[in-house]
C-alpha positions in Angstrom: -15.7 22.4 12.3 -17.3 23.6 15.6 -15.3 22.3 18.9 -18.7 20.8 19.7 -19.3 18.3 17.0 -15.2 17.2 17.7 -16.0 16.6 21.2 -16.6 13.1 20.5 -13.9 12.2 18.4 -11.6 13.7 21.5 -13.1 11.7 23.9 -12.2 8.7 22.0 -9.1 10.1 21.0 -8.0 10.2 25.3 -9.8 7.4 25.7 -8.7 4.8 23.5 -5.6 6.3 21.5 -4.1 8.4 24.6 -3.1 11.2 22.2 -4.7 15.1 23.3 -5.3 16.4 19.8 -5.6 15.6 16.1 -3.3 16.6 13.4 -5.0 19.1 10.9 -6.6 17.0 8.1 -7.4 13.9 10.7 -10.6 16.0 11.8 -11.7 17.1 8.4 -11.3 13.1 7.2 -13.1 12.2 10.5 -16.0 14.9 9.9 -16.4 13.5 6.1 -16.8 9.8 7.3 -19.2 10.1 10.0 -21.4 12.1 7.7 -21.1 9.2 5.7 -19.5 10.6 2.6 -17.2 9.1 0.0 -13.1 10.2 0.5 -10.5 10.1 -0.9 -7.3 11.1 1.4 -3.6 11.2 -0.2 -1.6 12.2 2.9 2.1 11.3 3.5 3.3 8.2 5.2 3.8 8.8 8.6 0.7 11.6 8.5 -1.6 8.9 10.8 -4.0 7.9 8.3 -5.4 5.1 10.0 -6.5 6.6 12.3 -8.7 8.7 10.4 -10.7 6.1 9.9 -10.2 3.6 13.1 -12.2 6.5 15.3 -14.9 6.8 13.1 -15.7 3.4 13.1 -15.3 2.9 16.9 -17.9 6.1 17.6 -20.7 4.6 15.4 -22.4 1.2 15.7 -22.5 -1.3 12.9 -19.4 -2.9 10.9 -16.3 -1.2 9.6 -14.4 -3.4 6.3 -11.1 -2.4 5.9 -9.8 -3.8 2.6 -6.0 -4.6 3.2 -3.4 -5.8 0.8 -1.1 -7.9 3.4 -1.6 -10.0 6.3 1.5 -8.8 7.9 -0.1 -5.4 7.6 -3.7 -6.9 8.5 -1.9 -8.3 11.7 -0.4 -5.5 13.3 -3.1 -3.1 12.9 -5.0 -5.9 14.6 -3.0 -6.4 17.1 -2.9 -2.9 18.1 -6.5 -2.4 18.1 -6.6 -5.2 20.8 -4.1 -3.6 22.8 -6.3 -0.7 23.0 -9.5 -2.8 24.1 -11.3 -2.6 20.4 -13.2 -5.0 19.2 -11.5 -5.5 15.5 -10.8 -8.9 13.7 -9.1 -9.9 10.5 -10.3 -12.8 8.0 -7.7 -14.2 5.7 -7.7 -17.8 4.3 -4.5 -18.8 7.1 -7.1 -19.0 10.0 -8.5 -22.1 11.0 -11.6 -22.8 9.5 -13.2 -22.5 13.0 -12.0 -19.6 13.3 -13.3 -18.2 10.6 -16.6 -19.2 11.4 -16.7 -18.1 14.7 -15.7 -14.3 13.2 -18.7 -14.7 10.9 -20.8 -16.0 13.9 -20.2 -12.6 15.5 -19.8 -9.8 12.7 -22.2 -8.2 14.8 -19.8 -7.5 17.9 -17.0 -6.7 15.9 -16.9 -2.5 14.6 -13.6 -3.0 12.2 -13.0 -6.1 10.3 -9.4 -6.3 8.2 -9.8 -8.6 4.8 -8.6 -8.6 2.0 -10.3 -8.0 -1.4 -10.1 -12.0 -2.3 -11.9 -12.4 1.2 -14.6 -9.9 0.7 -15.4 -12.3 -2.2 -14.8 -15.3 -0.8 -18.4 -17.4 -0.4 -19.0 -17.6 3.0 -18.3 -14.0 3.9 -20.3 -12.7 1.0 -22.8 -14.6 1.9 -22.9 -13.4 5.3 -22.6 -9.9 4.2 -25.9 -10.4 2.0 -28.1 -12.0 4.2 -27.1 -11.3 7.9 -28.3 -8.5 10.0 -24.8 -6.3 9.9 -24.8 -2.5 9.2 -22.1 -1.9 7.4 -20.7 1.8 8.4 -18.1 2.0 5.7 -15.9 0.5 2.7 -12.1 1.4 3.5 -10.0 0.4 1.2 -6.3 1.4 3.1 -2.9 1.3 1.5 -5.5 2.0 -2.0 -2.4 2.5 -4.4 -2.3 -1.1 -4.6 -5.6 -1.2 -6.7 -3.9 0.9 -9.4 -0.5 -1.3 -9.4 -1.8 -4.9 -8.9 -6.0 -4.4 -9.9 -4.8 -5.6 -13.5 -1.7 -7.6 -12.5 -1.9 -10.2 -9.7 -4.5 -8.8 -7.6 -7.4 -8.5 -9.9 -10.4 -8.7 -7.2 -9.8 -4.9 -6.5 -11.0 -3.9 -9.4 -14.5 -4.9 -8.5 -14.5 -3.6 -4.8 -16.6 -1.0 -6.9 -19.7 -3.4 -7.0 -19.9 -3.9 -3.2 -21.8 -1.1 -2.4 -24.9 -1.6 -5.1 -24.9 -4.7 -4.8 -25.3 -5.2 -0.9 -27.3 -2.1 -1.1 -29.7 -4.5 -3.4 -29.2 -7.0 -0.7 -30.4 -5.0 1.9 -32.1 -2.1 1.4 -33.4 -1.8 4.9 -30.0 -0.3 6.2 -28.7 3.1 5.2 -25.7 3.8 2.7 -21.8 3.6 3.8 -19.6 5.2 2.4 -16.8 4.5 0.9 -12.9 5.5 1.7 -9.6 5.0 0.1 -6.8 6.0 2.3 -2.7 5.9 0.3 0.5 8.2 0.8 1.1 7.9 -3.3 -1.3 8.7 -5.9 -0.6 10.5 -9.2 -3.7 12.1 -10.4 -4.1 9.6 -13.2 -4.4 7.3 -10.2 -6.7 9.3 -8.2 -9.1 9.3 -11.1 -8.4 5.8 -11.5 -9.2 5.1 -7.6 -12.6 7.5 -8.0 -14.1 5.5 -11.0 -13.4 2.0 -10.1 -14.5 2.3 -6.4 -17.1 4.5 -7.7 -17.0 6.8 -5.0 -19.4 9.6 -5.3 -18.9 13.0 -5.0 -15.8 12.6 -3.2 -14.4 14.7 -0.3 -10.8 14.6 -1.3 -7.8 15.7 0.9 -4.8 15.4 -1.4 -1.7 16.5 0.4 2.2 16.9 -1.3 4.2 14.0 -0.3 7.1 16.0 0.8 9.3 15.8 3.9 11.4 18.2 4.7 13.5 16.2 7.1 14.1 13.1 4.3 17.2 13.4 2.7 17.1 11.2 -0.4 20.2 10.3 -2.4 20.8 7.4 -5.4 24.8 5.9 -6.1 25.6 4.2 -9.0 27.1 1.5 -8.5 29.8 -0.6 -11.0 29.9 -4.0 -9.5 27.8 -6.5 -7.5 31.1 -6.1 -5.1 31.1 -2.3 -5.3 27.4 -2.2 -4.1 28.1 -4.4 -1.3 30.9 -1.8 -0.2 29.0 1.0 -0.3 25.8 -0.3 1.9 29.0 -1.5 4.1 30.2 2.3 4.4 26.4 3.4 4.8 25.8 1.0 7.8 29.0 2.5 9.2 27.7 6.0 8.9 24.5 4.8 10.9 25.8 3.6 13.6 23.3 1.3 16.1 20.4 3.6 14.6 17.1 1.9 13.3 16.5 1.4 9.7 15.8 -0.8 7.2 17.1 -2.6 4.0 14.9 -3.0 1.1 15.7 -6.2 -1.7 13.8 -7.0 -3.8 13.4 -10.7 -3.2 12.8 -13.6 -0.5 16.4 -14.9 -1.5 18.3 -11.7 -1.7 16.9 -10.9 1.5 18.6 -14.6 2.9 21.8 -13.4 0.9 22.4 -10.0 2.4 21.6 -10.5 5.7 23.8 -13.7 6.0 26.5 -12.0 4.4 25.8 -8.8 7.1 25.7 -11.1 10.0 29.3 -12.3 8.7 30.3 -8.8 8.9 29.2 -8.7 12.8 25.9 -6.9 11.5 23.0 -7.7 14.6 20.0 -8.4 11.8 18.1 -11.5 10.4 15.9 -11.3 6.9 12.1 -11.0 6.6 9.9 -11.7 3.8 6.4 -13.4 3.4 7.3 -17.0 3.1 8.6 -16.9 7.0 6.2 -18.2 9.5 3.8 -15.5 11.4 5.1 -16.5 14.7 8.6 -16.0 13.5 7.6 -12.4 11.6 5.8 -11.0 14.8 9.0 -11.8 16.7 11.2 -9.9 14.2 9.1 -6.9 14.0 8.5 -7.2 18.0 12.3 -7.4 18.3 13.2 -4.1 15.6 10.5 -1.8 17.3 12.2 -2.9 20.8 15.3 -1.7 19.2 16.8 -5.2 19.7 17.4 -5.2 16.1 19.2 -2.2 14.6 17.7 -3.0 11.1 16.0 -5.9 9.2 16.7 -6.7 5.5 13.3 -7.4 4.2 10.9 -7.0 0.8 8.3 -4.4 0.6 6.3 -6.7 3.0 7.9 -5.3 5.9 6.8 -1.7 7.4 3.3 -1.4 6.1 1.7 0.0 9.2 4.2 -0.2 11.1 4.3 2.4 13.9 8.2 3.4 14.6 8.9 7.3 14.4 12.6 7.3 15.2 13.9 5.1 12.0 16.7 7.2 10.6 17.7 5.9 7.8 16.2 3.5 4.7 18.5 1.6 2.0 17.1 0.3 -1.2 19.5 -2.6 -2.0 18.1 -2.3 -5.5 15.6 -0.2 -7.2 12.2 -1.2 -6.5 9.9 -1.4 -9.7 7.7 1.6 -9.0 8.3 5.4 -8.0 5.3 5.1 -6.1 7.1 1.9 -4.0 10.2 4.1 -3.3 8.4 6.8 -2.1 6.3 4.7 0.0 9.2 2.8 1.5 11.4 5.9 2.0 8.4 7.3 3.8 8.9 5.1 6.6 12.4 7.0 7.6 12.1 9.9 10.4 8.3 9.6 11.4 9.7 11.7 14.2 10.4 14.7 12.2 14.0 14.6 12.8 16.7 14.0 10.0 16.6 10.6 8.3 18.2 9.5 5.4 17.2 7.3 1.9 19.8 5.7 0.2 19.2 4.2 -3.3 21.8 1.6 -5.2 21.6 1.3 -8.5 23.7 -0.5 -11.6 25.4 2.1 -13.6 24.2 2.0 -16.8 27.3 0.9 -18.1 28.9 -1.0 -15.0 29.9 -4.5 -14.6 26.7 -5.0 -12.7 23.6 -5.3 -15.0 21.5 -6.7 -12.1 18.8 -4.1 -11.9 18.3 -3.7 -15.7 18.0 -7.2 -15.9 15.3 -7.3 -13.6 13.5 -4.5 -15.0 13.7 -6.6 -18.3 12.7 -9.5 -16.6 9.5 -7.8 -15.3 9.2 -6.3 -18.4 8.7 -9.9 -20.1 6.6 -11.2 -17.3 4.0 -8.3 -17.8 3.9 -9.0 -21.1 3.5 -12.7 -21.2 0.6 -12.5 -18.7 -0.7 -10.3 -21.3 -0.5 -12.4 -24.4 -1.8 -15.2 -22.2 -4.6 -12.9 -20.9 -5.7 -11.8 -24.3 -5.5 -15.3 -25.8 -8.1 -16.1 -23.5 -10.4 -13.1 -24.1 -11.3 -14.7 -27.3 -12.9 -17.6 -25.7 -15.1 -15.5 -23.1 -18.9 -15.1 -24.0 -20.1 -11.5 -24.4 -21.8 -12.5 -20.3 -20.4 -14.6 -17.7 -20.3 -15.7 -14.0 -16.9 -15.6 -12.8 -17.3 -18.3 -10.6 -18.8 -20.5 -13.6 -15.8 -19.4 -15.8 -13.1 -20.3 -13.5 -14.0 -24.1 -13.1 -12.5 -23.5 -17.0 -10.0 -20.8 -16.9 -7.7 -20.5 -13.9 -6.5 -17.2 -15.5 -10.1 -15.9 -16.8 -10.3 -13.1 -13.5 -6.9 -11.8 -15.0 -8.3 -11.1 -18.5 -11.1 -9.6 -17.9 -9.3 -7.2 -14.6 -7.4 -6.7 -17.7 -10.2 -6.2 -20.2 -12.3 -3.5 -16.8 -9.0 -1.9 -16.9 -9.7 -0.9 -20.7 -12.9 0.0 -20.0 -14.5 -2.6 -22.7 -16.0 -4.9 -19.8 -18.4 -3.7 -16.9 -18.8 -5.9 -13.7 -22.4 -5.9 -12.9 -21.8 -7.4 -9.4 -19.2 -9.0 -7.9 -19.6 -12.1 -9.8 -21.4 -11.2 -13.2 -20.0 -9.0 -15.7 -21.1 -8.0 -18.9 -18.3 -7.1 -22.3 -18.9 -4.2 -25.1 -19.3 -6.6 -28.3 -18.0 -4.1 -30.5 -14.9 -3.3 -28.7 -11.4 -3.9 -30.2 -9.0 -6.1 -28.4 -7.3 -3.4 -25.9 -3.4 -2.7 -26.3 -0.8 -3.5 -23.6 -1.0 -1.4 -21.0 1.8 1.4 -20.4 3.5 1.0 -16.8 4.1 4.5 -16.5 5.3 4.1 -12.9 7.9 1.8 -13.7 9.1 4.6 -16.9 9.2 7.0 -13.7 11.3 5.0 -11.4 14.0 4.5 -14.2 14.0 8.6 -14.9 14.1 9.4 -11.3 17.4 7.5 -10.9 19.2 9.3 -13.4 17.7 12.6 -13.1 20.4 15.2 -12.6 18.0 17.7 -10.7 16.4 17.6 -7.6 15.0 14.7 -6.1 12.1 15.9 -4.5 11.2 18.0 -7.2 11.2 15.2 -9.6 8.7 13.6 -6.9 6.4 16.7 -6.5 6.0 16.7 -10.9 5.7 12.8 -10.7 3.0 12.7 -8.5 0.7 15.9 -9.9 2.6 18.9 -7.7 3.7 20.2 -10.7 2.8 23.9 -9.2 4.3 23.4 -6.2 7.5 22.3 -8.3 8.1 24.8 -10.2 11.8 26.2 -9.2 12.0 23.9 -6.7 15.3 23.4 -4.7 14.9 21.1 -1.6 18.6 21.8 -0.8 18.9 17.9 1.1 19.4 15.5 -1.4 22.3 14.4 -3.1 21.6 17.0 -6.2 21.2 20.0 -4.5 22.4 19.3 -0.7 23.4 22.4 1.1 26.2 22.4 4.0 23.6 22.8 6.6 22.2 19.4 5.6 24.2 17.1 4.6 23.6 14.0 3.2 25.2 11.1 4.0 26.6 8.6 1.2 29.7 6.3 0.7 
């Protein structure tokens, strides 16, 4: 790219960020957007990919949506956008209804605007969208791996962010086409491809980068009793020191449970999950960047855009379901570039403790009951619908048919209308393939990170590969810590 056409984007860089120079895909990203072309960007956590699309949208007029999938993460990217004298706002269903008003009342002064898919949707946005006189300058849809994991699970208004663009291009045609974005550290190709067709971006620039970090040293223990794991995050801790880090459990109540029991043990820490108060989450996050808090013992709520380079370490009390939530919650250890360690605790397979392959089971189950439930329902649906007519019927109807888009024998027509194949069989369950991954990876006898390189479509770059820092193949020179 010619130093002229970047001069703008380093202005605002200095300006507004205070940073001198990009890192190398940033610009490329940057260029792509403002020439208002479609993207897809896979770049490792920690590789400043909000950024990427937070200048753009501050050097051109009009409205940026950024399509987020938690408020926690909605609110500190807010936050920080104030700090730095932008004008950015977030709309969730928590604000005031006055509030909520107001930010429609003034889409026009705003240039980024943080939602969430069931927000886009919701009536009085969409209909602000539709019929006010906003220029939308792009569709980003940030932290995008959570279209392929939830879009036909819990979270089924992602899979028809796709419509948005026709259909408010239909509204009005007066203003030119945005483009669309999806911005994630993790996505397999199966998942790119699924991220291209649902959004139906077009003629994508994609910048797909390996997820590797040199400096993360990832190890998993087996561990035979719930007493046994408890000692061996007790050694960890000991190993760290006063450094940051965090815990990872994988609910609200085992979050209330460990840190209790760490605060017995003369731990400085507190839990965090979603069903705190906001005031009381700010203060907890506030007080672990500050360094006032060592480490926090939190769900996968906790470090989504969150901007702390010197975290050293990261401990998964238990698995999480997904490879791609491991590697996205490891990610969040040495930002800096220095050493940082990932520490994963597992049941053995044939331990005392059966926790985690109960709660794999128990997943397992879940999935499959919302299934039966979703396909019981199919049966009723007519061949054409309006979702909003439907629900009034079906609380669970936007399931099935997320469920019946996923299979590709249903096609949304706009955000509220779709439209079902008559002759198309009743689809089969669908394979979690993620979740088939996470169980391999912790009991794969090679390397970690080359397990993570095959897993998510680096299977070149794999080949042979040695990383010589985790706890398969750690050299001398690097060692990694575990009890």
């Amino acid at each position: 790219m010619p130093d002229a056409d970047l001069k703008p984007i380093q202005a605002a860089l200095r300006h507004y960020w205070g940073y001198s120079e990009l890192r190398s895909p940033q610009a490329a990203v940057m260029t792509a957007l403002l020439q208002r072309r479609d993207a897809l960007v896979v770049l490792p956590t920690g590789a400043g990919k909000s950024l990427c699309f937070q200048l753009p949208a501050v050097l051109q007029g009009g409205l940026t949506l950024v399509i987020s999938p938690l408020l926690a993460l909605m609110e500190n990217q807010i936050a920080e956008l104030r700090q730095r004298g932008l004008a950015a706002a977030a709309y969730h269903s928590e604000l005031p209804s006055s509030q909520r008003r107001q930010i429609l009342s003034h889409l026009r002064d705003y240039r980024l605007l943080y939602l969430s898919p069931e927000s886009l949707f919701s009536s009085p946005l969409w209909q602000s969208l539709c019929s006010g006189p906003v220029q939308l300058n792009g569709l980003i849809v940030d932290e995008a791996h959570c279209l392929v994991q939830w879009g036909d699970r819990f979270r089924p208004a992602y899979r028809r962010l796709g419509t948005v663009r026709p259909a408010l291009r239909q509204c009005q045609p007066q203003h030119p086409p945005f483009p669309i974005a999806a911005f994630t550290a993790t996505a397999a190709p199966h998942a790119q491809r699924t991220l291209i067709e649902v959004l139906g971006l077009e003629q994508p620039v994609q910048i797909i980068h390996s997820p590797y970090r040199a400096n993360l040293h990832l190890a998993v223990r087996s561990v035979w009793s719930r007493g046994y794991r408890r000692h061996c995050l007790r050694q960890f801790l000991k190993q760290q020191g006063r450094t940051s880090g965090l815990i990872y459990a994988r609910t609200r109540h085992d979050c209330e449970t460990i840190a209790t029991w760490l605060q017995g043990q003369g731990h400085c820490t507190t839990a965090y999950h979603g069903g705190l108060p906001a005031a009381q989450r700010r203060q907890i996050e506030s007080d672990w960047l500050q360094g006032k808090l060592p480490f926090v013992v939190c769900t996968n709520a906790f470090g989504l855009g969150v901007n702390k380079p010197n975290v050293r370490w990261i401990c998964h009390y238990q698995p999480p379901l997904q490879l791609s939530e491991y590697l996205q919650e490891v990610g969040r250890a040495g930002r800096d570039g220095q050493p940082a360690q990932a520490l994963l605790l597992v049941s053995d397979r044939w331990g005392l403790d059966r926790e985690d392959q109960q709660r794999w089971y128990f997943f397992q189950r879940q999935s499959q009951d919302t299934y039966n439930r979703a396909m019981a329902l199919q049966t009723q649906l007519p061949l054409r619908g309006n979702l909003q007519q439907l629900r009034q019927h079906f609380p669970e109807v936007e399931l099935t048919l997320a469920l019946l888009h996923q299979q590709g024998s249903l096609r949304w027509q706009d955000p509220f209308h779709y439209c079902r194949h008559p002759l198309a069989q009743v689809p089969s369950p669908p394979k979690d393939t993620q979740e088939q991954l996470m169980q391999a990876f912790v009991y794969h006898r090679g390397c970690r990170w080359q397990f993570l390189l095959q897993a998510f479509g680096f299977a070149t770059e794999a080949r042979g590969w040695h990383c010589g820092h985790c706890d398969r193949c750690y050299a001398p020179s690097h060692p990694c810590k575990i009890p």
